[in-house]
Structures are given as structure tokens and as C-alpha cells.
N, C-alpha and C positions, 0 to 999 in steps of 0.2 A: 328529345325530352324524356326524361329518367318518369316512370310513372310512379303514383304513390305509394308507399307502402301500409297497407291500412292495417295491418297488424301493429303496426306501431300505432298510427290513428289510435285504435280501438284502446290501446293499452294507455296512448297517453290522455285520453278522455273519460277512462274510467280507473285513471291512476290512483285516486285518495282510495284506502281501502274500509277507512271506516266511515266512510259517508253511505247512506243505504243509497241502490239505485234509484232512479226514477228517470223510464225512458221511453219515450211515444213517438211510434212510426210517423213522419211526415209524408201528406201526397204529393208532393211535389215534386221536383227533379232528384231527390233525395232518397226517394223514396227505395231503391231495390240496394243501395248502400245502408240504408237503416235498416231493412230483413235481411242484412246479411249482418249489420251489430247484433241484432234481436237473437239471430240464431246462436250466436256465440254465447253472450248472456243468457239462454235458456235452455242449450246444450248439459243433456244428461241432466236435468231438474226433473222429479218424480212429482206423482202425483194420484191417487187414488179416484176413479170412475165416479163414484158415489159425491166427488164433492165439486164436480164438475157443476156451476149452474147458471140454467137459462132462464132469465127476465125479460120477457116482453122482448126486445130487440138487442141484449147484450148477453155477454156469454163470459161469465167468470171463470177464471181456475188457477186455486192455491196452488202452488207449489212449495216446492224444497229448490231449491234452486243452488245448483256447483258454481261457484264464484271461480268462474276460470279467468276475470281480469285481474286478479291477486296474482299476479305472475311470482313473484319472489316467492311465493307459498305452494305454488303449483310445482316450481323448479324441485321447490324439497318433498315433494308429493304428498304435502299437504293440504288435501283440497278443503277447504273451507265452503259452510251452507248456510244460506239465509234463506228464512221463511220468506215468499213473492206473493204477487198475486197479478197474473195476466189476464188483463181485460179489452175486449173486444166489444165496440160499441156500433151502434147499427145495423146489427146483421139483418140479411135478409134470411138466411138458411145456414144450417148448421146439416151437416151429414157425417156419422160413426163409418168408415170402413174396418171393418178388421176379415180377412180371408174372403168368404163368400157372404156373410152378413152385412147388408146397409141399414143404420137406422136414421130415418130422419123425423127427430122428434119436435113438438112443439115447440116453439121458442118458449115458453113456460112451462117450471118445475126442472126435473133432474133429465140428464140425458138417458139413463136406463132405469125402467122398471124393474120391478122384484119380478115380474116372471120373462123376463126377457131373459136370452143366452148368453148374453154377455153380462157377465159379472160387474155389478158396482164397487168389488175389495178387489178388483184386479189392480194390482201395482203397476203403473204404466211410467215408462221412462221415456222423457223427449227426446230422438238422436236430431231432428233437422227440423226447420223450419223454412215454407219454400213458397213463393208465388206459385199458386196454381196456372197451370195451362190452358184453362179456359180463358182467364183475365187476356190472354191475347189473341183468345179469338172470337169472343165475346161481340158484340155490334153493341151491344148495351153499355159497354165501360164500369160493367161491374169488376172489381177484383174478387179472387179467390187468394185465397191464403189457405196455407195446410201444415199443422203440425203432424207430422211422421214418427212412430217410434215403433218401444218392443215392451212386451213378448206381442209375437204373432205380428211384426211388422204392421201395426192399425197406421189408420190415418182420421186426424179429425178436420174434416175440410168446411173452412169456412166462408161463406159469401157474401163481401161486404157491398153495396152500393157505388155505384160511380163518384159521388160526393158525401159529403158529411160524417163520415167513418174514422173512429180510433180504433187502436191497437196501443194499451200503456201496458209496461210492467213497474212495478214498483215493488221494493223491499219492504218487510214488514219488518219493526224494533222487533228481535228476539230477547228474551229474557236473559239477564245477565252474558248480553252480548260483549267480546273482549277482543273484539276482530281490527 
């Protein structure tokens, strides 16, 4: 048996190019194929510290997001960007790695303060998006999830609950969009 090719998947499910995304992890058998769509759609989307935010038990963050399922526009290296907004719902904990600093701040308000050392205008770019390693060694059945990027190789790891947990992204109408 010939196995799938999910790059084709991935392309022929997010083929219409001007439809804005809208796509939410499922936990079900599905679920480490949909963090590896997620990764793709949120590969190399930027994002500024400052506008990362945490409510009560959800964790926002706008993005720019590289539309790398526009394949015919990638080929001509034309990467096209649409404003996103990845949302994570239920967290139990959120923790900043970047080098030797961990921050783990309240689930309310911004993830760094003005006198904290890690900059709020730092430009952060996403390279991967990955199940953490704890969700399988966990006895609790909590999942981790962790976006990865640069500068300074950071990590933003998040822990969601054994049940009742989202992870959506969604596109936001850009202004005189022509995509």
C-alpha cells in the first residue's frame, strides 16, 4: 500500500487562494496530522512580543502569516501575507524560553513587562510548530504544544489540558486585499 502524500493533502485543502484560512486543531486521531498542517500554515509568520495576549485561560497572537499554500505564487517566489490570529484556548500555562531566561507569566495581561529583558518590539519569526515532549510522558494527559523560532532560537511552550482545549488560526480581511 502506497502511503499518502500529504503535501498534496495540504495543498488540495487549502487550494482556493482567496478564501481567508480558518483552521482548528482537532483532538482526536487527527490530531498530530493537523500540528503538522498548522506548522505549515504558520511557517515563517512574524509577530511582535508586545502583542502576544494572555486572558484568563487563552493565549492570543496576531500574526503576518507566509501563505505558503498559494503554491503557484511560491513557485514564482512570490510569497504572499495575510494578517492571522492564532488562538489557543484553555491553557493551563504558558512559559517564554529564550537562551537562559524562562518566563512564566500570569495568564493575564501581556507576556513581558517593561522591565523584564526580553523585549516587547522584539520581531519574532515562527520556524516550527511541534508537540511537546512532556504530552508523552505526562500521566496527566495534558498536551504541550510549542512554537519555536528566531532570533535567539526562543520557545513559546504551551500547556493545554487533557480535554476541552482549542488551538484555531484564522485570517483576518486585509485591506484592499487582491490575493
Amino acid at each position: 500500500m502506497k502511503p499518502p502524500n500529504f503535501q498534496e493533502v495540504f495543498f488540495q485543502t487549502f487550494a482556493e487562494r482567496d478564501k481567508p484560512i480558518k483552521f482548528r486543531i482537532r483532538s482526536d486521531s487527527n490530531f498530530l496530522h493537523d500540528v503538522q498542517f498548522l506548522n505549515s500554515l504558520i511557517h515563517d509568520s512574524s509577530f511582535e512580543l508586545k502583542d502576544i495576549i494572555t486572558d484568563k485561560r487563552t493565549v492570543t497572537i496576531p500574526l503576518v502569516r507566509s501563505r505558503w499554500e498559494v503554491r503557484e505564487e511560491v513557485k514564482k517566489q512570490n510569497m504572499l501575507e495575510a494578517p492571522a490570529v492564532l488562538k489557543f484556548s484553555k491553557v493551563k500555562s504558558v512559559r517564554w524560553v529564550i537562551g537562559d531566561i524562562q518566563h512564566s507569566p500570569p495568564l493575564s495581561g501581556t507576556l513581558v513587562d517593561a522591565d523584564d529583558s526580553i523585549s516587547g518590539t522584539t520581531q519574532c519569526q515562527i520556524d516550527t510548530f511541534f508537540v511537546g515532549e512532556s504530552t508523552y510522558f505526562a500521566k496527566s494527559g495534558d498536551t504541550e504544544v510549542i512554537l519555536k523560532g528566531y532570533p535567539r532560537d526562543w520557545q513559546l511552550r504551551i500547556l493545554l489540558p487533557a480535554e476541552g482545549w482549542s488551538i484555531a488560526l484564522a485570517d483576518l480581511p486585509a485591506p484592499n486585499d487582491k490575493i
